[in-house]
MIKE-791849 format. One record per residue: residue number from 1; residue in three letters; chain; x, y, z of N, C-alpha, C in turn. Coordinates in pm, whole numbers, always signed. Example, Ala and Ser with C-alpha at 12.3 -4.5 7.8 and 13.67 -1.06 7.14 Angstrom:
ATOM:1:ALA:A:+1319:-569:+780:+1230:-450:+780:+1320:-330:+780
ATOM:2:SER:A:+1285:-225:+708:+1367:-106:+714:+1290:+3:+787
//
This chain:
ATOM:1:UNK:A:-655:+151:-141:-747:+256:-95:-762:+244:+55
ATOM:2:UNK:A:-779:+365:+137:-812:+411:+273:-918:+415:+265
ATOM:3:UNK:A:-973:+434:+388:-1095:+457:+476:-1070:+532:+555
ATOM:4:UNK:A:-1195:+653:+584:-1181:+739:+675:-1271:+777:+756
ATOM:5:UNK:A:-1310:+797:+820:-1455:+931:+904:-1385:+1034:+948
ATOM:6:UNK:A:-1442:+1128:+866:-1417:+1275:+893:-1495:+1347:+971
ATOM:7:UNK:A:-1518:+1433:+1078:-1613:+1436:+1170:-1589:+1617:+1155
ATOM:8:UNK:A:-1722:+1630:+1155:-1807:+1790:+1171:-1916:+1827:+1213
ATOM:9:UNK:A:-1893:+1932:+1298:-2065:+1997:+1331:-2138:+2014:+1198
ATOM:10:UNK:A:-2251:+1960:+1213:-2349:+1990:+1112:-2372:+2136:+1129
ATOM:11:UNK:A:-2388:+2187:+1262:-2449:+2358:+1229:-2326:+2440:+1185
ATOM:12:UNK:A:-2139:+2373:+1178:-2106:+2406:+1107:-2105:+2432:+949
ATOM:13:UNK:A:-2081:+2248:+892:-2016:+2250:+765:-2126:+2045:+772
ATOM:14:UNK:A:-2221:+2067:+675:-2277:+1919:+725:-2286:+1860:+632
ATOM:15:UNK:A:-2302:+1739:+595:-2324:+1666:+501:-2439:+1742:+344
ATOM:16:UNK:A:-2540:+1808:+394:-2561:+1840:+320:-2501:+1989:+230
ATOM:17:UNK:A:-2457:+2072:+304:-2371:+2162:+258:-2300:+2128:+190
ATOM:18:UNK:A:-2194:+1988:+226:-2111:+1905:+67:-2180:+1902:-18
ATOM:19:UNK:A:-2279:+1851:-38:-2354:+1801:-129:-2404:+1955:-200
ATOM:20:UNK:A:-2462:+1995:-122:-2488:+2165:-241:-2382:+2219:-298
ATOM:21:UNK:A:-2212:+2249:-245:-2098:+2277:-299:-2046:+2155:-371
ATOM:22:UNK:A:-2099:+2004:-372:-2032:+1938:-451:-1860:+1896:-412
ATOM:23:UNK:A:-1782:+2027:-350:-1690:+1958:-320:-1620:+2075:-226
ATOM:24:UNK:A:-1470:+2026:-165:-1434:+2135:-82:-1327:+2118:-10
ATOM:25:UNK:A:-1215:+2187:+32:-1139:+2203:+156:-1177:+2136:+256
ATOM:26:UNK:A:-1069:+2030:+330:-1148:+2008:+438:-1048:+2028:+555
ATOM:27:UNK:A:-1082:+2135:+602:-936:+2231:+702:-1048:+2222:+818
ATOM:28:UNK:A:-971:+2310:+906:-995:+2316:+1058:-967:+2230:+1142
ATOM:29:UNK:A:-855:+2141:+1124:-799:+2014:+1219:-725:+2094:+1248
ATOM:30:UNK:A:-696:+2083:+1399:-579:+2144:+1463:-500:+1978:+1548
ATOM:31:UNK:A:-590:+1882:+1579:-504:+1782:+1636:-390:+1738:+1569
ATOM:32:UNK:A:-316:+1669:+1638:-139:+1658:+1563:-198:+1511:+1500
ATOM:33:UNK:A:-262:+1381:+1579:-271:+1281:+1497:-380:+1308:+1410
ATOM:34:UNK:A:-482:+1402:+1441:-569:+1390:+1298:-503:+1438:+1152
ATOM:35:UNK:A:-374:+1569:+1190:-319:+1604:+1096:-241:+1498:+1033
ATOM:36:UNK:A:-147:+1423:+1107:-98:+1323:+1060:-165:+1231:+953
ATOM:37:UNK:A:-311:+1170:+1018:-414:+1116:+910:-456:+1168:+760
ATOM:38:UNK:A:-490:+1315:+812:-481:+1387:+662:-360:+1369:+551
ATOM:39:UNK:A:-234:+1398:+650:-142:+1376:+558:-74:+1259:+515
ATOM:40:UNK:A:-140:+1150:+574:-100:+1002:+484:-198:+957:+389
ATOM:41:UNK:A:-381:+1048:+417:-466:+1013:+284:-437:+1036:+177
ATOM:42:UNK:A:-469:+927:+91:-426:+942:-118:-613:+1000:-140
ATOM:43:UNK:A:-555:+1026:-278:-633:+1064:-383:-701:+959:-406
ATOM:44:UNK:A:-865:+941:-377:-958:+852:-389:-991:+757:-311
ATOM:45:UNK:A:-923:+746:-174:-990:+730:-58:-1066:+780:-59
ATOM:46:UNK:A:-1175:+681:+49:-1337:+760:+81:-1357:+772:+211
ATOM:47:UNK:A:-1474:+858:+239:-1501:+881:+385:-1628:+894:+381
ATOM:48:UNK:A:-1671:+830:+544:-1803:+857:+562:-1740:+1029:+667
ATOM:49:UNK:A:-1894:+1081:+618:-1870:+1187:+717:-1931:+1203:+829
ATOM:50:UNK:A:-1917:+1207:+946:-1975:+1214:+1080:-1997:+1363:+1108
ATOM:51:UNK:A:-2170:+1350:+1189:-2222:+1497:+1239:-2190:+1433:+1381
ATOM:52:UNK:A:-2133:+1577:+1458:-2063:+1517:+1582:-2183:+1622:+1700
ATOM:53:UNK:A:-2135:+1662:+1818:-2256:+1746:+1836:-2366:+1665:+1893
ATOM:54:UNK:A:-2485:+1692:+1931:-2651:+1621:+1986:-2643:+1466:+1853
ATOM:55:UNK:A:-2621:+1507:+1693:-2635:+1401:+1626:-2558:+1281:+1662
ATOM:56:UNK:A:-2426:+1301:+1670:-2330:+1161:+1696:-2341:+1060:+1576
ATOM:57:UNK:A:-2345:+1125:+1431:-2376:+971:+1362:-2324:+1014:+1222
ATOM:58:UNK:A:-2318:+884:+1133:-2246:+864:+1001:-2326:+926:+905
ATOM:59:UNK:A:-2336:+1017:+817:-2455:+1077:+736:-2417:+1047:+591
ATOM:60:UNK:A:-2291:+1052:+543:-2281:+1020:+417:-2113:+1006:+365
ATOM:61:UNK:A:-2089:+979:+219:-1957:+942:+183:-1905:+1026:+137
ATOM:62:UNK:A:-1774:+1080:+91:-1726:+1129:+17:-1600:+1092:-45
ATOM:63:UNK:A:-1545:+1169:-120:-1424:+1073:-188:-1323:+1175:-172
ATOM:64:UNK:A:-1205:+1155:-117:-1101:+1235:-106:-1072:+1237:-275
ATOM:65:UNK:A:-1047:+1400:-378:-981:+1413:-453:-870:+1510:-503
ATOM:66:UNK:A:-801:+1522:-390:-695:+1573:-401:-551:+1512:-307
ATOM:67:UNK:A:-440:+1504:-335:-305:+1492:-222:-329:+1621:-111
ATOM:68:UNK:A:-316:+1560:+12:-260:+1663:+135:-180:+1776:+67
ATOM:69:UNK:A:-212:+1904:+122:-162:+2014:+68:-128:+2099:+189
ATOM:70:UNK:A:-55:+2207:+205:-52:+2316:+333:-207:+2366:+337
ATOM:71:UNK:A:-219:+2432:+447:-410:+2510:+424:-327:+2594:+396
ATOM:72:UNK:A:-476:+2672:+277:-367:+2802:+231:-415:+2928:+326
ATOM:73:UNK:A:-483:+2903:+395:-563:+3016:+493:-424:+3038:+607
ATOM:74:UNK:A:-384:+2946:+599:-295:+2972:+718:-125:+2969:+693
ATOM:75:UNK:A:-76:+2884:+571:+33:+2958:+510:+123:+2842:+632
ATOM:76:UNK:A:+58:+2790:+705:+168:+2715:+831:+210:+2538:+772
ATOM:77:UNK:A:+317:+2506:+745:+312:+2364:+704:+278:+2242:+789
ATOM:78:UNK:A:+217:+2262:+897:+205:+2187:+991:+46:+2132:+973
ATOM:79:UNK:A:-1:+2249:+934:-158:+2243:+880:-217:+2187:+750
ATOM:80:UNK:A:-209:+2039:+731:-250:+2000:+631:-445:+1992:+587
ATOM:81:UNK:A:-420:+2001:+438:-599:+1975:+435:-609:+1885:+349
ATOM:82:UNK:A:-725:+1862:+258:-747:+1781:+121:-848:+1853:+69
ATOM:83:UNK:A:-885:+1801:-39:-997:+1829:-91:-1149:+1688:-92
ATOM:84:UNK:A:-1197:+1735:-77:-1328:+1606:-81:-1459:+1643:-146
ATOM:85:UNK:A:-1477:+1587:-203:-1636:+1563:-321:-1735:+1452:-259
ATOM:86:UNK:A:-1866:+1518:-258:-1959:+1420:-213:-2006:+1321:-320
ATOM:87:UNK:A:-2016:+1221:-260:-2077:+1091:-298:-2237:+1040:-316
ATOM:88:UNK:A:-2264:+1015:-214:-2391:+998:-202:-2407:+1025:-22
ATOM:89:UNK:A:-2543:+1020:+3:-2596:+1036:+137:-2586:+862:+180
ATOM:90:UNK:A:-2560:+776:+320:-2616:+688:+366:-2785:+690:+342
ATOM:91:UNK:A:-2803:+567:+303:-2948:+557:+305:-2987:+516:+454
ATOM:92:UNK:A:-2925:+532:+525:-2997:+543:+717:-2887:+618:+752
ATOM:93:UNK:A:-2859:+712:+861:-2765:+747:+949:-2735:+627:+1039
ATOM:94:UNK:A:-2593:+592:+1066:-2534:+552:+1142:-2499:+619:+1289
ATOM:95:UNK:A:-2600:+530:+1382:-2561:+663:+1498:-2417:+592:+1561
ATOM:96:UNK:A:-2343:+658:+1693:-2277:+641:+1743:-2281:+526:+1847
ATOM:97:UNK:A:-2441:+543:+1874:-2526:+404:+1989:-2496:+299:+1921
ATOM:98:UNK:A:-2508:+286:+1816:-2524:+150:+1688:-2364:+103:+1690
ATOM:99:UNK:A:-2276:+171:+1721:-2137:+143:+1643:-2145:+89:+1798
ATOM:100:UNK:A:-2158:+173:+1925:-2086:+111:+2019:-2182:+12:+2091
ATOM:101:UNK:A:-2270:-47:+2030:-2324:-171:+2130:-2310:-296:+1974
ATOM:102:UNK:A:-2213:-292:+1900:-2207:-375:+1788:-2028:-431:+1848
ATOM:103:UNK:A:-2023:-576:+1876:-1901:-592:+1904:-1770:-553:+1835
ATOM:104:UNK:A:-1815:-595:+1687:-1742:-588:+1608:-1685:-450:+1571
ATOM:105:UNK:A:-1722:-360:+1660:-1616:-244:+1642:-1528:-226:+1797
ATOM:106:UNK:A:-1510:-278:+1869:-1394:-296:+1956:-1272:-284:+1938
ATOM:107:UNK:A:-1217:-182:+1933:-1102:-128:+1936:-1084:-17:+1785
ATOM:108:UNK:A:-1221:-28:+1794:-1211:+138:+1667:-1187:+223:+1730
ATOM:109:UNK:A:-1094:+340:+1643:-1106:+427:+1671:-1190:+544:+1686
ATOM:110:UNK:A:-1285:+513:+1615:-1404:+641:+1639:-1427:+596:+1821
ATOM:111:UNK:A:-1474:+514:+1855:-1484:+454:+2000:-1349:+465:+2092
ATOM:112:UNK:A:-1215:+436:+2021:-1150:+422:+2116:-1079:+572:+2153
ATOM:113:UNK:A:-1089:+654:+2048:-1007:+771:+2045:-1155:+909:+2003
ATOM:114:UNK:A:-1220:+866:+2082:-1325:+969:+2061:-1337:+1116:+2003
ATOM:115:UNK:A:-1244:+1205:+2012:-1219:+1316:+2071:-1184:+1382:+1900
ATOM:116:UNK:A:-1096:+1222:+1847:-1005:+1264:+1713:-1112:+1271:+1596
ATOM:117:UNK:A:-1033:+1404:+1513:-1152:+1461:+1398:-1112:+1359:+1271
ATOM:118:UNK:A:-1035:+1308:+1234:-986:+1246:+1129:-975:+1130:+1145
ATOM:119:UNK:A:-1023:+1015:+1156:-993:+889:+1229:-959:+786:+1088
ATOM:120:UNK:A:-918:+727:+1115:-901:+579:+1007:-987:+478:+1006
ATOM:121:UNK:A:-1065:+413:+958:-1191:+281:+944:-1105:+173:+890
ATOM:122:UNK:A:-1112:+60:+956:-1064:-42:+811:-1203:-65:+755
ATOM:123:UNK:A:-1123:-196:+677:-1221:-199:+499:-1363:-255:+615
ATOM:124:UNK:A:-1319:-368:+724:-1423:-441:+751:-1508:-377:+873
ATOM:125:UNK:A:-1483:-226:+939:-1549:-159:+1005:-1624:-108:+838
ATOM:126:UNK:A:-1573:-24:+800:-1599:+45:+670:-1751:-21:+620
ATOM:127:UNK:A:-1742:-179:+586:-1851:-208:+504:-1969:-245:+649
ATOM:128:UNK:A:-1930:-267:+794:-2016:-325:+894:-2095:-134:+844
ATOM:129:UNK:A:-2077:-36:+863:-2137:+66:+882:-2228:+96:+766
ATOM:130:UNK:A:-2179:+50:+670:-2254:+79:+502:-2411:-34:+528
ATOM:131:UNK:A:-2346:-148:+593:-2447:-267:+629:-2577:-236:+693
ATOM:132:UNK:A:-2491:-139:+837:-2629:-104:+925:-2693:+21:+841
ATOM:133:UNK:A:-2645:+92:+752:-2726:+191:+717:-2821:+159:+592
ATOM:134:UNK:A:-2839:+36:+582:-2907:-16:+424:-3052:-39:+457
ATOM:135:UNK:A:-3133:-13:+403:-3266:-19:+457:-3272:-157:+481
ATOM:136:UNK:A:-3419:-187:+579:-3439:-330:+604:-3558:-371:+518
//
C-alpha cells in the first residue's frame, strides 16, 4: 500500500463535500508529475486530503478505490484520474506550520515540492501526521 496527500481548495471540492458524496472522481490535475503519481496509485491506497488556499492543512482520509483511468471529461490519455471514498475526518487538522517546524519531515514532499497537487507520503511521514492530529 501507498500513501498520498491529495490537495484541494476547500471552496472548491473539500473534505466535507467527500464525505456528503461518499465518493468521487478525483480530476483536475494538470501537472505532469502529479499525473504521473495518479497513475502509479493502486486500488486501496489512502490519502489524507489537504485544504490548500488561507487553510494550508490535512483535514481527512480517503481510500483510493479504483485503478488510474483516462478523465472521461476530457477523452485526452495524458489526463489520468481515480476514484476516492471518504474515510473518516482527522480528529485535529494538520496545518502546514506543524509539518514544517517538525524535523522529521525534511525532505517531504508536501514541503519540498510545494506547488504539486498529488504528492507521495511515506508510511513514517504518513503515521507522524495521524500522530499530531490525535487529540491530547
Amino acid at each position: 500500500m501507498a500513501y498520498w496527500l491529495l490537495k484541494s481548495e476547500p471552496d472548491v471540492y473539500s473534505y466535507a463535500d467527500l464525505e456528503r458524496d461518499h465518493e468521487t472522481i478525483w480530476d483536475g490535475v494538470n501537472n505532469n508529475l502529479a499525473l504521473k503519481h495518479i497513475r502509479t496509485a493502486q486500488t486501496h491506497d489512502l490519502a489524507l486530503i489537504y485544504h490548500t488556499g488561507d487553510e494550508r492543512r490535512a483535514v481527512g482520509i480517503a481510500e483510493i478505490i479504483s485503478q488510474p483511468y483516462i478523465d472521461p471529461k476530457l477523452n485526452d490519455p495524458k489526463r489520468a484520474v481515480f476514484d476516492v471514498k471518504a474515510v473518516r475526518s482527522l480528529f485535529r487538522p494538520v496545518t502546514l506550520a506543524q509539518i514544517k517546524q517538525d524535523t522529521d519531515f525534511e525532505g517531504c514532499d508536501l514541503i519540498r515540492i510545494s506547488r504539486l497537487s498529488v504528492v507521495p507520503i511515506s508510511e513514517s511521514h504518513w503515521q507522524k501526521i495521524l500522530s499530531l492530529s490525535e487529540p491530547e
